[in-house]
C-alpha positions in Angstrom: 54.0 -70.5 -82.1 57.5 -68.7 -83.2 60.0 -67.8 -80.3 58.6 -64.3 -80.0 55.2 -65.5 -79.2 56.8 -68.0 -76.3 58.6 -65.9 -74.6 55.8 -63.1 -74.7 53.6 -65.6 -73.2 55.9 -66.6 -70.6 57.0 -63.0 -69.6 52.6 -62.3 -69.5 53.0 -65.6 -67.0 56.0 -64.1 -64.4 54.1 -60.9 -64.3 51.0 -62.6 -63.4 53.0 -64.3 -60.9 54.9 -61.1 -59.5 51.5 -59.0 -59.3 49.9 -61.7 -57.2 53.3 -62.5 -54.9 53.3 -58.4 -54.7 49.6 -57.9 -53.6 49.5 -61.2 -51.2 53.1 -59.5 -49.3 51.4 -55.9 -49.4 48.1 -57.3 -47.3 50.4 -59.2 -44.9 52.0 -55.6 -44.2 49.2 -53.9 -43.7 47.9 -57.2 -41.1 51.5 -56.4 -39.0 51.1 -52.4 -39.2 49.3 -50.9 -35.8 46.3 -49.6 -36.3 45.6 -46.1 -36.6 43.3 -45.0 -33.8 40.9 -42.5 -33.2 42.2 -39.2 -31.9 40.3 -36.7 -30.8 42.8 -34.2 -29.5 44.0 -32.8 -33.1 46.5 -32.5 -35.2 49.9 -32.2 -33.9 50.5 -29.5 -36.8 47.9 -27.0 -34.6 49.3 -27.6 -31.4 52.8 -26.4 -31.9 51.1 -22.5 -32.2 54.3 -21.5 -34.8 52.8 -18.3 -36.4 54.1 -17.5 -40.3 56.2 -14.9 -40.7 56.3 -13.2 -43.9 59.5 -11.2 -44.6 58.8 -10.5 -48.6 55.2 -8.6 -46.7 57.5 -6.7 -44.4 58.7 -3.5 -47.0 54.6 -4.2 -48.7 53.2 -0.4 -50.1 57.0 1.3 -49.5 58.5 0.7 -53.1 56.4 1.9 -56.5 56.4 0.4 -59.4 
């Protein structure tokens, strides 16, 4: 095998590496994270009762074009 083909291989090998070291750290996060629990009040997004004002709707039908 020429140098090119060596050091292909061994880059191919530290990725291999790095995508298992990355996948084994991601499931020990998700093991510490709390679980989510069932809510059945809502969404938080609902409860706040903020109405939309639109301002550009305000002057609607005055102006012709």
């Amino acid at each position: 095998m020429d140098q090119y083909s060596v050091e292909q291989h061994m880059i191919a090998q530290q990725v291999k590496a790095n995508r298992a070291a990355v996948a084994q750290l991601t499931m020990k996060q998700f093991e510490r994270e709390p679980k989510f629990e069932d809510d059945s009040s809502g969404s938080t997004v609902y409860e706040e009762g903020e109405t939309f004002n639109n301002v550009f709707a305000k002057y609607k039908g005055t102006h012709k074009a």
